[in-house]
Structures are given as structure tokens and as C-alpha cells.
C-alpha positions in Angstrom: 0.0 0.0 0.0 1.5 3.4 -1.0 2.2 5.9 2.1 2.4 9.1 2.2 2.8 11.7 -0.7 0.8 10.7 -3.4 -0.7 14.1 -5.5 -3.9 14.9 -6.3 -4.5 15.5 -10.2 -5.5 19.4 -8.5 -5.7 21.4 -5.4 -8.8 23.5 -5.4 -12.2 24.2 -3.8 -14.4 21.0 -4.7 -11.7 17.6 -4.7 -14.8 15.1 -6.4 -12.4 14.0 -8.4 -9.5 13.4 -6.0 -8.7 9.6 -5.8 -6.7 8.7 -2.9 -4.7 5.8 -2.0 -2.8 6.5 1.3 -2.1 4.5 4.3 -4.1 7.5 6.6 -6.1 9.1 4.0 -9.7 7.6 4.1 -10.1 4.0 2.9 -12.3 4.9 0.0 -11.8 7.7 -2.6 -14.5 10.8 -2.1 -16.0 9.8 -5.5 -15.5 6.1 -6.7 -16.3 6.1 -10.5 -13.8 3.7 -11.2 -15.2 1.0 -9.1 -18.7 0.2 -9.3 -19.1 -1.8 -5.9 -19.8 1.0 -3.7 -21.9 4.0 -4.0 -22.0 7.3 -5.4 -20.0 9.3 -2.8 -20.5 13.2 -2.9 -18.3 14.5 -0.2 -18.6 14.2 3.4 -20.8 17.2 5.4 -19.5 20.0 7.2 -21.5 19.0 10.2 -20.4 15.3 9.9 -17.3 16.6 9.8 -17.8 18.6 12.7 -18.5 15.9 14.7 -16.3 13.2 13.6 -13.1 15.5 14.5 -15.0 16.5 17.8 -15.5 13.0 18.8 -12.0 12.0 18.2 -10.9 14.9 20.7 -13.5 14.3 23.4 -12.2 10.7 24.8 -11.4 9.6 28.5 -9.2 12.7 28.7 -12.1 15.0 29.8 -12.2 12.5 33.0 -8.6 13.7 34.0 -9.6 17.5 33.6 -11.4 18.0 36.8 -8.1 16.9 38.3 -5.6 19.7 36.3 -8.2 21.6 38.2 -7.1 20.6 41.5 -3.4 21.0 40.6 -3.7 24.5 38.7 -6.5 26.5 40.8 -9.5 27.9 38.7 -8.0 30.3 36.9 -4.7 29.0 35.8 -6.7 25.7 35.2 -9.1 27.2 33.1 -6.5 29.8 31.3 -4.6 26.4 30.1 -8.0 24.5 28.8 -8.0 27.4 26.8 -4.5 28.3 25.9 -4.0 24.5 25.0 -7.1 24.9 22.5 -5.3 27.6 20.3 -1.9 25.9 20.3 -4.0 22.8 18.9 -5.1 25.0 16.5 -2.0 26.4 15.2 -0.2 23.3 15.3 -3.0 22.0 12.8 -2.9 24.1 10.6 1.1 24.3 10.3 0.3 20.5 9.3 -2.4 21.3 6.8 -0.7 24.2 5.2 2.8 22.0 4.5 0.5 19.5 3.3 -0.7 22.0 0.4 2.5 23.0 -0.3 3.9 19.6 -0.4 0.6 18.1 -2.5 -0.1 15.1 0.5 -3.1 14.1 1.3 -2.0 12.7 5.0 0.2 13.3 8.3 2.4 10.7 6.9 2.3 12.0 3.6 3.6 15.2 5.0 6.3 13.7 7.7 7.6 11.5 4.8 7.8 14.8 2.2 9.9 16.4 5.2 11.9 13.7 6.5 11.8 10.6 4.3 10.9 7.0 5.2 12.1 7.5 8.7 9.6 10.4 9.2 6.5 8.3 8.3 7.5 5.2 10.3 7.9 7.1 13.7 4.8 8.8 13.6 3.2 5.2 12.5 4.5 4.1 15.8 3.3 6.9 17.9 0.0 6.8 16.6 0.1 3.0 16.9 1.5 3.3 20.2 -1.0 6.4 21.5 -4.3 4.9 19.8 -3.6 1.2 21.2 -2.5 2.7 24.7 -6.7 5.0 24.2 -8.5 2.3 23.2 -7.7 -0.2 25.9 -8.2 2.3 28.5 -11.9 3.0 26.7 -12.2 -0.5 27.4 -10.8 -0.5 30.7 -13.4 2.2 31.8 -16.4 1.2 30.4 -16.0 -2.2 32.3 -15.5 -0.4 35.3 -18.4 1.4 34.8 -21.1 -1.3 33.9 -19.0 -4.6 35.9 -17.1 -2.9 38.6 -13.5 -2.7 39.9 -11.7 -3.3 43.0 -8.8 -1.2 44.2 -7.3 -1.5 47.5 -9.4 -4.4 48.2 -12.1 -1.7 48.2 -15.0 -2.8 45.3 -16.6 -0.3 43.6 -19.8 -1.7 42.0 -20.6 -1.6 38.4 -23.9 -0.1 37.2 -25.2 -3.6 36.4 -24.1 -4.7 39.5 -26.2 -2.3 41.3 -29.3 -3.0 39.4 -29.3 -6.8 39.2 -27.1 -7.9 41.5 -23.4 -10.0 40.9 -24.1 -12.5 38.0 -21.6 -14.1 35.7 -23.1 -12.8 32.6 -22.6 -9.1 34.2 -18.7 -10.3 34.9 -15.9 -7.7 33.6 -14.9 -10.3 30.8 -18.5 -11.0 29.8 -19.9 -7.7 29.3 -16.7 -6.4 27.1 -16.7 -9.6 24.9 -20.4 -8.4 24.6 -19.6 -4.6 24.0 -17.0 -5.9 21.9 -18.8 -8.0 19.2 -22.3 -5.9 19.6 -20.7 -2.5 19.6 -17.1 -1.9 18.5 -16.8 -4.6 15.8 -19.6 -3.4 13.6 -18.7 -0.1 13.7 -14.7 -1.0 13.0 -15.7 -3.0 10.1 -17.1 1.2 8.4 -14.2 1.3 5.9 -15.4 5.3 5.4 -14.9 7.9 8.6 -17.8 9.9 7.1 -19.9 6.7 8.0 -19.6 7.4 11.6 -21.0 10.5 11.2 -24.4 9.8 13.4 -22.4 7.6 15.9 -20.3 10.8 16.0 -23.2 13.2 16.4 -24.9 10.6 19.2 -21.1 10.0 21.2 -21.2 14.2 21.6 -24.9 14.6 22.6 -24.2 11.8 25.3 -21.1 14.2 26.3 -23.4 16.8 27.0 -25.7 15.1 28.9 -22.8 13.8 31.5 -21.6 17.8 31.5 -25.6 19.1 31.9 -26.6 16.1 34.7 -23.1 17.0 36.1 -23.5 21.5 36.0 -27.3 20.0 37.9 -25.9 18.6 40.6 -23.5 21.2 41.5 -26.1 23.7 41.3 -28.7 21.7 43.5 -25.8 21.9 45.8 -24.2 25.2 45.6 -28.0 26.3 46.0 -27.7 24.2 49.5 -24.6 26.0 50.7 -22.8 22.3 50.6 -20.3 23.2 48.2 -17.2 24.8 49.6 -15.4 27.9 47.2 -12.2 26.1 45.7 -8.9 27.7 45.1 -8.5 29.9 42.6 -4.8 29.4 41.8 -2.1 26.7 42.6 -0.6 26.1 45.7 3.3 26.4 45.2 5.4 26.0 48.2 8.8 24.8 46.5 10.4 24.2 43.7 9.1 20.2 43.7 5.4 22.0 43.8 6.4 24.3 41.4 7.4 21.5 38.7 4.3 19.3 39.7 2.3 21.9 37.7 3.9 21.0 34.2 2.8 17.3 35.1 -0.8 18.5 33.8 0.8 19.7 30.1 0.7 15.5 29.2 -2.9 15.5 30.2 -4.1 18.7 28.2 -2.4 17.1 25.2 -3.6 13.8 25.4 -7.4 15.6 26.0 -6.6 17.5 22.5 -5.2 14.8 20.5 -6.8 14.7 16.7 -4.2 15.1 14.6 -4.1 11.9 12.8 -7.7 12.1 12.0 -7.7 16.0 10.6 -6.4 14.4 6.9 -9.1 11.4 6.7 -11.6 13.9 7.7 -10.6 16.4 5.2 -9.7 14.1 2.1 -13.4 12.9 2.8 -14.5 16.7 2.2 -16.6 18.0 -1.1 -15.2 21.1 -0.8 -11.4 21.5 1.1 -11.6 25.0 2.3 -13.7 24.4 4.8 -11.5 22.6 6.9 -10.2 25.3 9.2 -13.7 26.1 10.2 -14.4 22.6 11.0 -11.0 22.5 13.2 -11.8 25.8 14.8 -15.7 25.2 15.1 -14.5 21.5 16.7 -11.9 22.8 18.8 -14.8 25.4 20.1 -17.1 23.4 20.9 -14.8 20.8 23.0 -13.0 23.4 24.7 -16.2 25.0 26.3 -17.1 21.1 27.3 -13.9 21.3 28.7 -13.8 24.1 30.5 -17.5 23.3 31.9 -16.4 19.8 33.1 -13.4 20.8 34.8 -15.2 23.8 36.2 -18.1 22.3 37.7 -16.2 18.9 38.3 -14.2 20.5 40.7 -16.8 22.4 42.6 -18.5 19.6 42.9 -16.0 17.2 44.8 -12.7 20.3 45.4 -9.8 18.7 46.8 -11.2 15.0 46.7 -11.0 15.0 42.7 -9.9 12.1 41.6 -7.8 11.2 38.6 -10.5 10.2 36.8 -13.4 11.9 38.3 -15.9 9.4 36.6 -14.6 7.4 40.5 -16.0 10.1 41.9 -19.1 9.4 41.2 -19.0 5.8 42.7 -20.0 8.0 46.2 -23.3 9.0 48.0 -23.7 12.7 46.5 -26.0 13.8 49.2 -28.8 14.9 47.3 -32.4 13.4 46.2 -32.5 10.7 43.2 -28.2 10.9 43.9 -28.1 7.2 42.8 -30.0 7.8 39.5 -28.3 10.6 39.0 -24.4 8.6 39.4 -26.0 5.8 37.6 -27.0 8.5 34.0 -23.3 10.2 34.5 -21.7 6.9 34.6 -23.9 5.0 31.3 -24.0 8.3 29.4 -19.9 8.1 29.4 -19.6 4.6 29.0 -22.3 4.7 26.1 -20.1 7.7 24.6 -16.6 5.9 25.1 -18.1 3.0 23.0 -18.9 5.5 19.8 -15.7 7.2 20.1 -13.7 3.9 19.8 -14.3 3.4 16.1 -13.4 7.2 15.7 -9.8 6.1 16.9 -9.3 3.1 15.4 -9.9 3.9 12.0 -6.8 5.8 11.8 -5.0 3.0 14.1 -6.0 0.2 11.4 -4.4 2.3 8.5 -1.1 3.3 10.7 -0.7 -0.7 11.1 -1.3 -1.3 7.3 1.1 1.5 6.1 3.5 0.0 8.4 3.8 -3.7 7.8 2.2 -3.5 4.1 3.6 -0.2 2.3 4.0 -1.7 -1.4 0.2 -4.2 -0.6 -2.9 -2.8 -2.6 -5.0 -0.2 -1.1 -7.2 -1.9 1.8 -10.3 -1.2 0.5 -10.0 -3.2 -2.1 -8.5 -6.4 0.0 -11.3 -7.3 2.0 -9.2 -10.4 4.0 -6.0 -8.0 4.9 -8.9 -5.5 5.7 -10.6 -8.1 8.1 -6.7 -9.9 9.8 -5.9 -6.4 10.8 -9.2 -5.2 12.5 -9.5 -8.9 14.5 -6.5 -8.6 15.5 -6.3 -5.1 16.7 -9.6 -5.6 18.3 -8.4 -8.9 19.7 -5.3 -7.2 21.6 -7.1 -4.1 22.5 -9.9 -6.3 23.8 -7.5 -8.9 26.1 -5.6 -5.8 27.1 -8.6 -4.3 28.7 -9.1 -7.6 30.4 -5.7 -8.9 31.5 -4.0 -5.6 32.7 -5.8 -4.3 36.1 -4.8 -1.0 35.8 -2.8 1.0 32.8 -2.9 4.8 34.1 0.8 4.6 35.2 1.6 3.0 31.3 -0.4 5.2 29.7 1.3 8.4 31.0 4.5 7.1 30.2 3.6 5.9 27.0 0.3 7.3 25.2 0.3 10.8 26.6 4.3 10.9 25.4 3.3 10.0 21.9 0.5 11.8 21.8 2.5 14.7 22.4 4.9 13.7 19.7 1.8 13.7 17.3 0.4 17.0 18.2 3.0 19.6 19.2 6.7 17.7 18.3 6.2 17.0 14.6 4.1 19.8 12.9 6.7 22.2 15.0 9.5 20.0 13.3 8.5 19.9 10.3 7.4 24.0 10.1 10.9 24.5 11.5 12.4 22.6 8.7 10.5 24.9 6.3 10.5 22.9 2.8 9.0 24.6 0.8 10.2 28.2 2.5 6.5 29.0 3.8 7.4 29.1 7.6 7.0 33.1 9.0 9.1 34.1 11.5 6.4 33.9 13.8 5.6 30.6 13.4 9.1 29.4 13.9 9.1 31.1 17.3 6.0 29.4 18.1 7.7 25.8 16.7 10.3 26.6 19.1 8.0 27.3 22.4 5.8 23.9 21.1 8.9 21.9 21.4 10.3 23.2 24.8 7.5 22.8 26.4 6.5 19.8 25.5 10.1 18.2 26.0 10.4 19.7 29.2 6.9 18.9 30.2 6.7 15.5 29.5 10.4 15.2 31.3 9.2 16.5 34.3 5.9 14.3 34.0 7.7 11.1 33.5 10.1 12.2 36.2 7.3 12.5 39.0 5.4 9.5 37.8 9.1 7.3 38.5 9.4 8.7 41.7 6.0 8.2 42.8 6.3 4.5 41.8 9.0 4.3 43.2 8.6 5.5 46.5 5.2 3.3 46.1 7.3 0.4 45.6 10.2 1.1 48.1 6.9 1.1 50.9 5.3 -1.6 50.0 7.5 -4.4 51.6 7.3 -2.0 55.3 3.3 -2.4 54.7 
């Protein structure tokens, strides 16, 4: 299969007769005249659009938000939601413009134009490495959500569990080979992103309802007077406290992550110039679901905000219909993890394809390779999920690293190195402040999670 920086016949507003054939452009050319087996595709929607690229940004990541909250105060916390949302922005549209320039039609297309072979196979890894490291953790919650999970020797009943009781068909394993072959295989087997459209639209309407049922209970209680004022701005004491705060840059990242769906989305477009409005319009509208989560998130339970804040709703909230109310936060999020997992590993299936088959035939049109590659994947997502109790410590070493590869490390790179002489002055300055803080970020972050399991493991034996 070809990667990378195969040229359209023209650039320019409508691309209906743009055939593509790229490892993370979509699987199917916008208009298929030459082949007769599918149907007469006219471009995808700007709203579909819309909601595709929104429901690849919106993933567990909003669940960790609440908690930058509790590191950064209000302010600074909210400040970086929305500082984080422009350089997303920018860094996108550094990638689309060098993609014009260079004629691709993908992120690889573009990191291959700019730095050869070598460029396209490392960002294949990260994304493989990032989208693998999502998906299982998807998994991972939405079986804690409907079958449980036991930390500490502390169990935390499932939704199922608390309406029927512990049965073995309502078992962790169970209910995900369930999800699994009811839910996330159908919707893998869509060899068009633009298919997922309504799943797309659905996955974000059940991401407002968690954020509306959510800003309702902290109201009902900041009407009661049982909601304490939180702090405003971080609590730095040292130098140790001081670095803690850069700990939350990973996070932002990871919750902003879209790049290596932006191409698939826009190849699938009839007309191409309206992809920075569907960025910005995306980035808009999952910014202010942001900032609302992490706002009233953190009102709602201050300092005891956990990690993932979807635990905090496990707990008696102390106000009428409390259970119910848990019980729609908790299936609303599950419901929209399980639309946003085919979102993600659409691009994951092509990554792998480009990577071990770059010379096969286009996978559209190889229905087998097509179907190895998606059991598979599914397969090792799926006993991930299942055999590793935990992954929050591996997926801050590993997926919110790539992930800041993908969206901050290689559009700066790759403006810096300024092929085709485009790059502005400003934007090299910009490159520049990308790259240092993600480095330096994402040092620090690695750094304190090391010593924290470390010192976890160096008391466990006194225990």
C-alpha cells in the first residue's frame, strides 16, 4: 500500500475527483467512479465533519480534567484548557498548510515529504502506540463502569451490578466480549470515517448530557450551601510543587489529540476550504465542554478530585435521586466511550497497514488484509482491557508521550524545517516554544510519575 505523498491530479475548492490511495487518507476515494461496488459518494458534510473531528478529541481525557483543576486552581486551570485549545489550532494548521505545499493528502504523507521513510515510520509508531494505549483504557473504563473494579481491596460496583445484582453474565470479561462483538466490531468494520457521522453526532450529545446532569448537581448543591469555594490558583510552596504543575501539560495534550484524523476527515471533504472552520468550530465546541467539566467537576467534589473523576461518582452525593443521578453520568460516558472507539481506530488500522504492508494494494479493495488487521487489533485491545488491572501509570509514560509527539513535536518540526520556504518568522518562534514545552513537560511528568512508583514500591514491603 502506497504511504504518504501521493498528488492529487489538482488542489482547489471542490476535490470530487480526487482519488486517494494513502495509508491515513480515508479508505475509500471521495468519488468512486472507477469502481462500481460501492456507492456514489459526494463528499462528506460539514456537520459530519464537525462531529467526527470533535469526537476524536472528546475521549477519556475530559475524566482527568477536573483533576488539572485541583493542581492549577480555577483560573490558571481554566487559562490552560483554553491556551491549549489555540496551540492545537495552530499546530494543525502548520500541518495542513505544509501538506498544500507539499501536495499530500496525509500526516504521513507530509512527515515522509519532510523527512523521508524514517519520518512516516515514527509517527506510525506513535499513533500505533497512543491509539492502542486510548483504546484499551476506553475498554478499561467502560468495564469499570457497567461490571465494577476493585482497588485497595475496596469494590466499587458496576452499574449492572447495582441494578441486578453480581451474576456471571454481568462479569468484567463478559460484558466487554459483549460490548466488543455488539458495539465496537460493527462499527470498525465502516471502511469510510464519514460513515460514523451519526455515531459521531450521538457520542457528543451523550457528552453533554454527562456535562448538563453533572453542572445540575452542583447547582442543586451550591443552592444548598454544601459546596465549599475552591482555590482559585495553585498552591506552590517549592520548587518540587512548582514542577508538579507541568505534570498537567501531558494530560491537556492527550485531551486534545486529533491530529491523525484531521487528513481522513478532510480528504473525505466535497469542498477542502472548509477545513479550518471545521477545526476551529471543533476545537470550540470541546474546549467549552472542557472548561464546563473541569469547572463544575471540581466544585463539585474540590480537593477529593480524583484522577479520573468518573470514580468520583461511585459516592453518596447527598442529594435526592443521587443514585440515579451517578447511575445516567456513569452510562451516558460509557455509552459515549463506545462511539468514540471506532473514531480512533480507524486511523489505528491504517497506521498498522502502512506500516507492515507499504507496497500491498489499497485496503479497500483487500477485503481479507482488511478483516486480519481489524480482528487482531480488536483482539489485543480487547484482552488488554481484560488482563491488565490497571494501565494509568503505562499510559502516561507511554500514550500521553506520543500523543505529544503527534500534536505539538512534529508539525513544529516539520514547520521548523520549512521545505518549501512558507514558515513566517512567527511561526518558527511558536515551533520553538511547542517543542520546549512539551520536552520539558513531559520530562518533568515522566520524572514524577518514576518517583512516585518508586517510593510506592520502596513502601510496600514495610506495609
Amino acid at each position: 500500500m502506497t504511504i504518504g505523498s501521493l498528488k492529487p491530479e489538482e488542489v482547489e475548492k471542490s476535490r470530487k475527483s480526487k482519488h486517494v490511495a494513502d495509508h491515513e487518507a480515508p479508505l475509500l476515494p471521495t468519488k468512486r467512479e472507477e469502481d462500481s461496488r460501492f456507492d456514489e459518494f459526494d463528499g462528506a458534510s460539514f456537520p459530519g465533519a464537525v462531529f467526527n473531528l470533535s469526537t476524536t478529541i472528546v475521549g477519556a481525557g475530559i475524566m482527568a480534567l477536573p483533576a488539572t483543576m485541583k493542581a492549577l486552581g480555577l483560573v490558571l486551570g481554566i487559562a490552560m484548557i483554553i491556551f491549549m485549545a489555540f496551540l492545537t489550532e495552530a499546530s494543525i494548521e502548520m500541518l495542513l498548510r505544509f501538506s498544500r505545499a507539499g501536495k499530500t493528502t496525509s500526516y504521513g504523507g507530509v512527515m515522509g515529504d519532510t523527512f523521508g521513510k524514517f519520518g512516516k515510520i515514527f509517527l506510525q509508531i506513535c499513533v500505533l502506540v497512543n491509539n492502542i494505549g486510548v483504546l484499551v483504557v476506553y475498554m478499561i473504563i467502560i468495564g469499570d463502569v457497567l461490571s465494577g473494579t476493585s482497588s485497595s481491596g475496596v469494590h466499587h460496583a458496576g452499574v449492572l451490578e447495582g441494578w441486578f445484582g453480581v451474576h456471571w453474565w454481568n462479569g468484567r470479561t463478559f460484558v466487554l466480549l459483549v460490548t466488543t462483538l455488539a458495539v465496537f466490531a460493527p462499527l470498525a468494520c465502516l471502511k469510510r470515517i464519514d460513515s460514523l457521522r451519526f455515531t459521531s453526532a450521538l457520542s457528543v450529545a451523550l457528552a453533554v448530557v454527562f456535562l448538563v446532569v453533572m453542572v445540575g448537581i452542583t447547582t442543586i448543591k451550591l443552592v444548598n450551601g454544601s459546596i465549599l469555594m475552591p482555590r482559585l490558583l495553585p498552591n506552590v510552596t517549592n520548587l518540587t510543587s512548582f514542577l508538579n504543575l507541568f505534570t498537567v501539560v501531558p494530560v491537556l495534550v492527550t485531551a486534545y489529540i486529533c491530529h491523525y484524523n484531521v487528513h481522513s476527515i478532510d480528504n473525505e471533504l466535497e469542498d477542502n476550504t472548509q477545513i479550518k472552520a471545521i477545526v476551529r468550530s471543533a476545537l470550540a465546541l470541546c474546549s467549552s465542554v472542557y472548561v464546563m467539566t473541569s469547572l463544575f467537576g471540581f466544585l463539585l467534589f474540590g480537593n477529593a478530585t480524583l484522577d479520573d473523576v468518573l470514580a468520583n461518582f461511585d459516592a453518596d452525593l447527598g442529594i435526592p435521586y443521587g443514585s440515579l443521578l451517578n447511575d445516567i453520568v456513569r452510562v451516558s460516558y460509557a455509552a459515549h466511550l463506545m462511539l468514540v472507539f471506532p473514531i480512533v481506530f480507524h486511523p489505528l488500522r491504517l497506521n498498522l497497514d502502512g506500516l507492515f504492508f507499504p507496497s500491498a494494494r489499497p485496503l479497500a479493495s483487500d477485503n481479507l488484509r482488511f478483516a486480519l488487521i481489524s480482528f487482531g487489533l480488536i483482539s489485543i485491545i480487547f484482552l488488554g482491557a481484560n488482563f491488565i488491572p490497571s494501565i494509568w501509570d503505562a499510559f502516561q509514560f507511554t500514550g500521553a508521550t506520543a500523543a505529544v509527539c503527534i500534536g505539538f513535536i512534529f508539525p513544529a518540526a516539520i514547520t521548523l524545517r520549512d521545505r518549501y520556504g512558507i514558515a513566517t518568522k512567527k511561526d518558527k518562534i511558536l515551533c520553538v516554544f511547542m517543542i520546549v514545552l512539551a520536552v520539558f513537560s513531559n520530562l518533568v511528568a515522566i520524572y514524577s510519575d518514576a518517583y512516585a512508583l518508586f517510593k510506592k514500591n520502596a513502601s510496600s514491603p514495610s506495609e
